[in-house]
C-alpha positions in Angstrom: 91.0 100.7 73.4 91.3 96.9 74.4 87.8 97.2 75.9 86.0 99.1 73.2 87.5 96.2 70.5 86.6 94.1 73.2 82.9 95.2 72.7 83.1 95.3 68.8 82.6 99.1 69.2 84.7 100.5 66.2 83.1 104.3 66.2 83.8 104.0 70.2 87.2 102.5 69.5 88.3 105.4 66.7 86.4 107.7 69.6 89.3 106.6 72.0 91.7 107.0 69.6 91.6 110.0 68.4 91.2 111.6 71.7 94.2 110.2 73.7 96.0 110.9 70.2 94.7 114.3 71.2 96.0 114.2 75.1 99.8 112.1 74.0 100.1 115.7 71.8 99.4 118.0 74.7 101.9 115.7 77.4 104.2 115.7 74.8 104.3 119.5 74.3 104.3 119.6 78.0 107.4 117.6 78.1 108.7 119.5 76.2 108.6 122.8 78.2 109.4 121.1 81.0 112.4 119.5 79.6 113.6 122.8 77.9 113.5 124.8 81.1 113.6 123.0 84.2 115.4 120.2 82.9 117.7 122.2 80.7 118.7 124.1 83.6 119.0 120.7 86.4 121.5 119.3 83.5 123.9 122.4 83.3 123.3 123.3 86.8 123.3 120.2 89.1 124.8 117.0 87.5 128.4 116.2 88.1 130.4 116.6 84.2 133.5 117.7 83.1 133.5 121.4 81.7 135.0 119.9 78.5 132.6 117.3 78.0 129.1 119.4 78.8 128.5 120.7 75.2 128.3 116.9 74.4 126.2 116.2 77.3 123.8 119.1 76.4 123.4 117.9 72.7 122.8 114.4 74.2 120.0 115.4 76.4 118.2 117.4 73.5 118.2 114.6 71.2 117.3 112.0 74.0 114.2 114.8 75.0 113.0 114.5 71.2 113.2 110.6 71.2 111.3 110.9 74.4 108.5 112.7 72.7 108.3 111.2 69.4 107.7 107.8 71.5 105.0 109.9 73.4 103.5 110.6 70.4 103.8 106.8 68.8 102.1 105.6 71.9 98.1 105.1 71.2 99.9 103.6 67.1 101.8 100.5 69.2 98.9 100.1 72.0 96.4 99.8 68.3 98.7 96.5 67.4 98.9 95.3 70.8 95.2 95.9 70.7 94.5 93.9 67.9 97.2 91.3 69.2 99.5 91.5 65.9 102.0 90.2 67.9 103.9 89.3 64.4 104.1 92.6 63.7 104.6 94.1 67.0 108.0 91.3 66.9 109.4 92.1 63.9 109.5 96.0 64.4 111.2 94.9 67.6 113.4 93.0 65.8 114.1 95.9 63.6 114.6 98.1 66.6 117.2 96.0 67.9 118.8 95.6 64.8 119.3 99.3 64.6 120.4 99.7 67.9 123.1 97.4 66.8 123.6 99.5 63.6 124.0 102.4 66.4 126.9 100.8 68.1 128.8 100.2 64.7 128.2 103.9 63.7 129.4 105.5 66.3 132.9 103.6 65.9 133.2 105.3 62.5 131.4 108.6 63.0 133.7 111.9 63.0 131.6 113.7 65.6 131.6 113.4 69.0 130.6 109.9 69.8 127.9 110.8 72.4 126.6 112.8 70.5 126.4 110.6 67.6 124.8 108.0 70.1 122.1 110.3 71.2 121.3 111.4 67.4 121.2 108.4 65.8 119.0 106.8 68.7 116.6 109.6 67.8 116.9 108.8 64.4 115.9 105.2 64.8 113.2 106.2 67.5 111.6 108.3 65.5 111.8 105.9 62.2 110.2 102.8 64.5 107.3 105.5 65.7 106.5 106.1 61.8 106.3 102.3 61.0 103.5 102.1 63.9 102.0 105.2 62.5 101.9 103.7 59.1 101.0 100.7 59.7 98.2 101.5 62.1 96.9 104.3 59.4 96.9 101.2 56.6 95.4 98.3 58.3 93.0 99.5 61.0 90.0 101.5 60.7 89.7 103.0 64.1 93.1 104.9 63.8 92.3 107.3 61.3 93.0 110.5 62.7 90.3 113.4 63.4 90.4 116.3 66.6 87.9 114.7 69.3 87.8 116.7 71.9 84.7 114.8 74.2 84.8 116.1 78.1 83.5 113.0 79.8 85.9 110.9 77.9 88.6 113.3 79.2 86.8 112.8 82.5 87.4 109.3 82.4 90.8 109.2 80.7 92.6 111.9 82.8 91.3 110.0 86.2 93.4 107.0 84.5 96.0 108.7 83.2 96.8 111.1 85.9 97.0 108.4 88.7 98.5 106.3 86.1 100.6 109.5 85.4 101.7 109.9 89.3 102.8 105.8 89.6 104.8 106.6 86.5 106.4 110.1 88.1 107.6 108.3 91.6 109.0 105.7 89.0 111.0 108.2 87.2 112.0 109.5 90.4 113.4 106.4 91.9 115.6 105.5 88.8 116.7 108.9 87.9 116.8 110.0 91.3 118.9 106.9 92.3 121.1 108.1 89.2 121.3 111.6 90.4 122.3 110.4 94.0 125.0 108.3 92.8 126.1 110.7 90.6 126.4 113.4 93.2 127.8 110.7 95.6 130.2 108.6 93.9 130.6 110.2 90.6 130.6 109.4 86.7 132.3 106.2 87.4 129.6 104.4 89.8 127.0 105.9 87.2 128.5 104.2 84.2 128.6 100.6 86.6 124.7 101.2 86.9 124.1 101.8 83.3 126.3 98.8 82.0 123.8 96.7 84.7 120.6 98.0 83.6 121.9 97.1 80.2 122.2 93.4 80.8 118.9 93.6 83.1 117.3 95.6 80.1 118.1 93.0 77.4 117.1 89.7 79.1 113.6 92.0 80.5 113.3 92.4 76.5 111.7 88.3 76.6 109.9 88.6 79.1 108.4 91.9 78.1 107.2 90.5 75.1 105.9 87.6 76.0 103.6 89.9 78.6 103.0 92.2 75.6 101.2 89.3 74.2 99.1 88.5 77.2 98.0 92.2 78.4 95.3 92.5 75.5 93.6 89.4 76.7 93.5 89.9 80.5 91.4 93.5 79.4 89.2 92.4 77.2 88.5 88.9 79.6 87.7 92.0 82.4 85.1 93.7 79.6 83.4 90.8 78.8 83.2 89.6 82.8 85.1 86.8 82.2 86.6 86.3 85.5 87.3 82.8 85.3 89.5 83.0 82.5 90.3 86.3 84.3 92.0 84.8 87.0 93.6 81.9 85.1 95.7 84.2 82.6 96.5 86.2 85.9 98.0 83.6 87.7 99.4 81.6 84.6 100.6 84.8 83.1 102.8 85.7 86.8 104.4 82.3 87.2 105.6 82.1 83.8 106.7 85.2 82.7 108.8 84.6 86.2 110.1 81.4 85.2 111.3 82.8 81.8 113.0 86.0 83.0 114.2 83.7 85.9 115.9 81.0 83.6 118.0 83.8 82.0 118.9 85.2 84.9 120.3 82.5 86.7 123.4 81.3 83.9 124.3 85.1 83.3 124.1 85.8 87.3 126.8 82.9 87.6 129.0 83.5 85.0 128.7 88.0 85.6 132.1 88.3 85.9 133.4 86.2 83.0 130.7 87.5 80.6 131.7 91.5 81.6 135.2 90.4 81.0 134.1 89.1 78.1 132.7 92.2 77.1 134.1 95.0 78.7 137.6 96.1 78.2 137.4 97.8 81.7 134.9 96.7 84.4 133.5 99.8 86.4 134.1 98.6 89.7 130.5 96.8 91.7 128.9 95.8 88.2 128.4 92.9 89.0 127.1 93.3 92.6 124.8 95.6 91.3 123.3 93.5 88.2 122.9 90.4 91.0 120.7 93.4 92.9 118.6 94.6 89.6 118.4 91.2 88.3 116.4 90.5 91.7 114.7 93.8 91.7 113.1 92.7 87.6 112.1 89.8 88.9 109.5 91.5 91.6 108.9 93.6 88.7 107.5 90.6 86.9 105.1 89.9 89.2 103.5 93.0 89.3 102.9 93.1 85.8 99.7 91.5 85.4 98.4 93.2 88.8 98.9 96.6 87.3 97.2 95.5 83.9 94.1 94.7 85.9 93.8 97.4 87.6 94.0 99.6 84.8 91.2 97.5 82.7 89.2 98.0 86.1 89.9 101.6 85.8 90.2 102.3 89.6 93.4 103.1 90.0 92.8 105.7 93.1 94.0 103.3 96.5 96.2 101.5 93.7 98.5 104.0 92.8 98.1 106.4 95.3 98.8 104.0 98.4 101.1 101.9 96.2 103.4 105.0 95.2 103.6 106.1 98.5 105.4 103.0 99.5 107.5 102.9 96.5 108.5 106.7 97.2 110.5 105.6 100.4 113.3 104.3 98.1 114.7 107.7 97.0 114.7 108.9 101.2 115.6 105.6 102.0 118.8 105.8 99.3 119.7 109.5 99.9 119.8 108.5 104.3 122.0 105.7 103.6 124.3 107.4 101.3 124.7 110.6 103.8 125.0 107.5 106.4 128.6 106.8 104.6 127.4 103.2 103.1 128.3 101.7 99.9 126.2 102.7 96.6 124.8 98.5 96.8 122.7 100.5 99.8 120.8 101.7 97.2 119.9 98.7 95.3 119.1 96.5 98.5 116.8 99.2 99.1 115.8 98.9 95.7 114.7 95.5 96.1 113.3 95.7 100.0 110.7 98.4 99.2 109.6 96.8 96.1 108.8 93.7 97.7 106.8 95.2 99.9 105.1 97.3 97.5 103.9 94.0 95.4 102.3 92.4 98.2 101.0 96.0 99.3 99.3 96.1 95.5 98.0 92.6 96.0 95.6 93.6 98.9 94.9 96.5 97.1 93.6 94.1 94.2 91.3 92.2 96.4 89.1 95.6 96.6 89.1 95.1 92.5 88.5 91.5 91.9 87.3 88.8 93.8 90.0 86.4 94.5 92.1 85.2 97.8 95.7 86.2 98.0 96.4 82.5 99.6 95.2 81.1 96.2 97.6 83.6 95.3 100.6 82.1 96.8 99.5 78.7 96.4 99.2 79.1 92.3 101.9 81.4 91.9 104.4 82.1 94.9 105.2 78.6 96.3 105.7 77.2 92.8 107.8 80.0 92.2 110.0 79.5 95.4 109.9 75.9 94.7 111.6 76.0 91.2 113.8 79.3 92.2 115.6 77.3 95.0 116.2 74.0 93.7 117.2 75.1 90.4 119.7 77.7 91.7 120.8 75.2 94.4 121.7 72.7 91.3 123.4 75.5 88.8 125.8 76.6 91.9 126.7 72.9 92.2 127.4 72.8 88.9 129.5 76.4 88.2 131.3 75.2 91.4 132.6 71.9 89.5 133.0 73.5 85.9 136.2 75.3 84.8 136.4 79.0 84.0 137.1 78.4 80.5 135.0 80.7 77.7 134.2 77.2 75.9 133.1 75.7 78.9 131.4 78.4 80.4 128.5 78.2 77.1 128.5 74.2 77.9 127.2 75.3 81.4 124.9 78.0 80.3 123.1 75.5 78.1 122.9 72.9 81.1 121.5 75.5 83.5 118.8 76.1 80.9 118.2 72.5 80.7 118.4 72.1 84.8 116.3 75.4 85.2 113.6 73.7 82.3 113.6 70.6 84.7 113.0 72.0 87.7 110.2 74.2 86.2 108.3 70.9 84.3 108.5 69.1 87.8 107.8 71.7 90.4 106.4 74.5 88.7 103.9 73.4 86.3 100.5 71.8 87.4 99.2 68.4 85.5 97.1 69.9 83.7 99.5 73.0 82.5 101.9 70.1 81.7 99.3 68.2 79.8 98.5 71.1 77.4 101.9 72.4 76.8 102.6 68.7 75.8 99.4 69.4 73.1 100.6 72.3 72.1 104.0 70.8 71.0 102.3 68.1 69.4 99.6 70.6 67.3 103.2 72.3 66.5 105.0 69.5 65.2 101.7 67.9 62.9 101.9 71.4 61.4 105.5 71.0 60.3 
């Protein structure tokens, strides 16, 4: 879609439209079966729960399989705003969406049903409301989205080739975090379970900025590739890397540092190696943001064959990996140093892969984007231990030293991270910002 807008092709764009519209209905259906059969049966089946609490658990997964589909189905209606880059728009139903999910948490303190229950239903509920304001919005404002059956075999062609190796990198994904889930679950029980799911949680919520900001970038990295723009190409692909890094990596480092004062703070109980294992995921994200833009160029490349193939098969060793080290006797962090190992390697794996895509030279690779990055991450964290190690554990003082580490962290980013000329027109920027106001 990015490259037909890209191209000022609006019959081509409505063209694309309406036939992955066309092919999200037909996965979602397929999800569908597959989740009412197979899935249905690994839930009741396999999964460790108490006898008492598996009617809840059952309703749970239904609802959570219909919020999985109704996103399926809003998919091509948020890729049309990203598309157009209405990032205003695309913010403000995220707003919404978080806003809800804090509506969710009130709810469910007042509902007379079964609390998970009422969590799954009213997560549905709001899923499927924020997939109708896309749809809506989409139907008003842009011409290509109006919806007709295209059913065009080359296009398919072209679009399954993208989507089914797109499709497998997103299966050995699935595999790895529910599998890990599943492993744990089998191995430790419920309890190590909920200890991942409160980390993801934190991981999830400081990914959110990060995720956004990248949102905004994506549509301009594909439509530089269709116009053969390679030298802004390259510049949003190495400016993009370093800092969405040194965003998600200035969060990370106050809450990292204060984990166990800010669960406390928000837990009543602390399921035992939370915070061991948000240190681990908070390390895993941040490889994660790396590979970002790699992944968004190959897909505006459309060759995703070596990429995913040869890159899944190295991200695939985690769930062996996991399961050897678990029937080994080692502790459930196993998993998440794992985790973090293989992924590593698979982002420098997908780098050399890149090189058959683009032309570029991985050492201008680590020159504009690694060594900056390793520059900043270990002065600044050097610093921010310093200063927790000197700074009380009090709840006031514990904010004072979350705002210095974002100050420290901001520092160490303007000195060593940024280049002149990236300092010189972020200093324009603020300046065109403040003549405005």
């Amino acid at each position: 879609l990015n490259i037909e807008l890209g191209l000022d092709n609006l019959s081509g764009a409505n063209h694309v439209f309406c036939q992955h519209f066309t092919l999200y209905v037909l996965i979602a259906l397929a999800v569908f079966i597959v989740g009412e059969t197979f899935g249905l049966w690994f839930v009741r089946n396999k999964l460790t729960i108490s006898p008492d609490r598996l009617s809840a658990a059952l309703w749970a997964y239904q609802f959570a399989l219909l919020s999985l589909c109704s996103v399926l189905l809003g998919i091509v209606f948020n890729s049309a705003i990203i598309a157009h880059e209405q990032m205003g728009v695309y913010s403000y139903i995220g707003i919404f969406e978080g806003c809800s999910r804090l509506a969710v948490a009130y709810l469910i303190s007042i509902s007379p049903i079964d609390r998970l229950i009422s969590y799954a239903f009213l997560l549905f509920c709001f899923s499927l409301v924020v997939q109708l304001m896309y749809y809506f919005y989409c139907r008003k404002k842009y011409a290509e989205c109006r919806l007709h059956f295209v059913w065009d075999k080359p296009l398919l062609k072209k679009t399954f080739s993208i989507v089914g190796y797109n499709g497998l990198g997103t299966a050995v994904y699935a595999i790895n975090d529910q599998g890990i889930n599943v492993l744990l679950n089998i191995f430790f029980g419920p309890v190590v379970n909920a200890a991942r799911a409160v980390s993801f949680q934190i991981s999830n919520a400081v990914s959110n900025f990060t995720r956004n900001f990248y949102t905004a970038v994506t549509p301009q990295i594909t439509k530089s590739y269709a116009k053969g723009d390679m030298a802004y190409l390259m510049s949003l692909f190495y400016k993009s890397s370093k800092f969405a890094f040194f965003l998600f990596w200035a969060l990370c480092v106050p809450i990292a540092l204060c984990i166990d004062q800010i669960l406390a703070l928000w837990l009543k109980q602390v399921p035992t190696y939370t915070n061991i294992f948000t240190l681990w995921i908070f390390g895993y994200a941040l490889i994660n943001v790396l590979n970002n833009p790699i992944l968004t160029i190959a897909l505006a490349v459309g060759k995703l064959r070596n990429y995913m193939l040869i890159g899944s098969a190295v991200f695939l060793m985690v769930f062996p990996l996991s399961y050897i080290s678990l029937k080994l006797g080692y502790s459930p962090v196993s998993v998440f140093v794992i985790l973090f190992g293989v992924r590593l390697c698979y982002l420098f794996v997908v780098l050399r892969i890149l090189k058959g895509y683009i032309d570029y030279r991985i050492r201008d690779y680590l020159k504009k984007v690694i060594f900056p990055i390793l520059q900043v991450a270990v002065l600044s964290l050097l610093i921010n231990f310093v200063l927790r190690s000197v700074i009380p554990d009090t709840l006031a003082l514990m904010f004072v030293f979350i705002l210095l580490s974002l100050v420290v962290t901001g520092a160490c980013v303007w000195g060593l991270g940024l280049s002149a000329e990236e300092r010189h027109s972020l200093l324009s920027l603020v300046k065109q910002k403040m003549v405005r106001l």
